[in-house]
C-alpha positions as CSV (number, residue, x, y, z in Angstrom):
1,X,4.8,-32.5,-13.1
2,X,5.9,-29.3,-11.9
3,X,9.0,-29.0,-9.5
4,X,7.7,-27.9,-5.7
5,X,9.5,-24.6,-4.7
6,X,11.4,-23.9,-1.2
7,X,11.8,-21.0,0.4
8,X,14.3,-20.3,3.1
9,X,15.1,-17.0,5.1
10,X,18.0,-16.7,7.7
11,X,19.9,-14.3,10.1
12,X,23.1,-14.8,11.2
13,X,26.5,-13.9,12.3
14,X,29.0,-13.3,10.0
15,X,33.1,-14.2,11.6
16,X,35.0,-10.7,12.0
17,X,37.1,-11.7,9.2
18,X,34.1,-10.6,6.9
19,X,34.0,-7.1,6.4
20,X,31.7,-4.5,4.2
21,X,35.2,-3.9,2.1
22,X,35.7,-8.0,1.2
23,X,32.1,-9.2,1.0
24,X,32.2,-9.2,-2.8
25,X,35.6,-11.7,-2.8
26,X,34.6,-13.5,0.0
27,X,31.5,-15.4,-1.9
28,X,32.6,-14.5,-5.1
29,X,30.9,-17.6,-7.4
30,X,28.0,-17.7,-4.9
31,X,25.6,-15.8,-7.9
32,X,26.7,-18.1,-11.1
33,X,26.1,-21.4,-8.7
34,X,22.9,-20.9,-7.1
35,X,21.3,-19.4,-10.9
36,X,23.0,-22.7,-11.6
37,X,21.1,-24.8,-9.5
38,X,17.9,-22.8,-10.1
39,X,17.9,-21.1,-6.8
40,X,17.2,-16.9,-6.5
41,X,17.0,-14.9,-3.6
42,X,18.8,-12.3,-1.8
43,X,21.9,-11.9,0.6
44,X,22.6,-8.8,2.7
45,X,25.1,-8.2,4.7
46,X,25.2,-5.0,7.2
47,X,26.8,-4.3,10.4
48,X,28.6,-7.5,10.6
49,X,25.2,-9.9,9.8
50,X,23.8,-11.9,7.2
51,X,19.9,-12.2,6.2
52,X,19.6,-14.6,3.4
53,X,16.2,-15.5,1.5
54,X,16.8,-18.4,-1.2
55,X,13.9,-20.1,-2.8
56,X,14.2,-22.9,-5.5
57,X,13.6,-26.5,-6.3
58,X,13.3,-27.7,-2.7
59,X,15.6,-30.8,-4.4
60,X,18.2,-28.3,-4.4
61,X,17.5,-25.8,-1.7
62,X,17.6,-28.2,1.7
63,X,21.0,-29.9,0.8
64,X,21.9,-25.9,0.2
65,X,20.8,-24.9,3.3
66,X,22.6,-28.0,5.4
67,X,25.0,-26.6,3.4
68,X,24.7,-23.1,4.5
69,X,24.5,-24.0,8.2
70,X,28.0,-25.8,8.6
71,X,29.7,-22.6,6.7
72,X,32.3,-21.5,9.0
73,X,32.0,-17.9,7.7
74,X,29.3,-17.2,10.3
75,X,28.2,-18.8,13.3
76,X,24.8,-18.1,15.4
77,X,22.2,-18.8,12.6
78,X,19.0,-18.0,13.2
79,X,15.7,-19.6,10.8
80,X,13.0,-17.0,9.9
81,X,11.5,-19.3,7.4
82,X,11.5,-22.6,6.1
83,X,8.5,-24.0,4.1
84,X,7.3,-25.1,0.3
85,X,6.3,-21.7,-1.5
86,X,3.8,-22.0,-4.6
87,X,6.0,-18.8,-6.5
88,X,9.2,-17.3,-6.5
89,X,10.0,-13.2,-5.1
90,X,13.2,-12.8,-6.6
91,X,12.7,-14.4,-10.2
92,X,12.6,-11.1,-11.5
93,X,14.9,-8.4,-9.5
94,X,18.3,-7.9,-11.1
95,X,19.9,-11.3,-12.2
96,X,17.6,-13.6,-10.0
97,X,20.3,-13.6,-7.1
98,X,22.1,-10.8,-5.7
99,X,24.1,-9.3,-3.0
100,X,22.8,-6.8,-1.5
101,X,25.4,-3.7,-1.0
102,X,23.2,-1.8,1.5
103,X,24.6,2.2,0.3
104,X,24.3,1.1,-3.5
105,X,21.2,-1.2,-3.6
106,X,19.6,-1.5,-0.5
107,X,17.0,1.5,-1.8
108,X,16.4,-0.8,-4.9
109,X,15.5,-3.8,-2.7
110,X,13.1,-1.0,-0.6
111,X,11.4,-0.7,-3.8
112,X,10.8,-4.0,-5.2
113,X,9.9,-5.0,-1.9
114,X,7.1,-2.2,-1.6
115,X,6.1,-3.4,-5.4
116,X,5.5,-7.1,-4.3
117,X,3.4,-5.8,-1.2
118,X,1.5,-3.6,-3.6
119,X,0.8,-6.3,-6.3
120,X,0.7,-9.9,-5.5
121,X,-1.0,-12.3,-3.2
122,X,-1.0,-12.8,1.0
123,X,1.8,-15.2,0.7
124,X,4.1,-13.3,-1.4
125,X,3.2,-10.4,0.6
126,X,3.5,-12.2,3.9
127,X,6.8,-13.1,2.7
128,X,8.3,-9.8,1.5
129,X,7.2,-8.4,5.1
130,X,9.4,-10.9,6.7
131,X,11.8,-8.8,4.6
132,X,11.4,-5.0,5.5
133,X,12.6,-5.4,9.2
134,X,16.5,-6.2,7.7
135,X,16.2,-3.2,5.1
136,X,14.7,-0.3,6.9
């Protein structure tokens, strides 16, 4: 049987004690334990927000996300999308999950992003436009 995918994508506030300088200690582990639990995606941060897209095994993506949402490193969280996805985005750009650093990799992201548009079906594409708003 195969395992039903989940996709979630989120905006929200980071606390001020979150800065572009500590982002990197701040969730250090957060890469080895969601390729752990089968989950890739993306996590930007810029001007003092968070947009998050996670998909995985939705077994381990909504106890995640419940997860995510009572985090007190940000506060005003706002859904984009929530919903079973038939294939992964992010499988295949850099490690499977990544934080974004928008001067170093954000122009990568740009690119993959136009690639997906470019080369697979309305609902990946439909997806990866939910994307461009956050990294143009």
């Amino acid at each position: 049987m195969k395992t039903q995918l989940h996709t979630i994508c989120y905006v929200s506030t980071a606390v001020s004690t979150i800065t572009q300088h500590n982002i990197s200690e701040v969730f250090e582990g957060i890469v080895e334990n969601n390729l752990s639990l089968g989950i890739t995606g993306v996590l930007l941060f810029q001007h003092g927000n968070f947009m998050q897209i996670l998909e995985g095994p939705s077994i381990a993506m909504l106890p995640l996300y419940e997860s995510i949402k009572r985090d007190k490193r940000h506060h005003h969280i706002i859904e984009i999308m929530n919903q079973p996805a038939e294939e992964r985005m992010f499988e295949n750009y850099m490690s499977g999950f990544t934080i974004i650093e928008p001067s170093k990799e954000i122009f990568q992201l740009q690119k993959y992003i136009r690639f997906l548009e470019d080369n697979f079906d309305e609902a990946v594409k439909n997806r990866a436009e939910m994307v461009r708003p956050f990294i143009y």
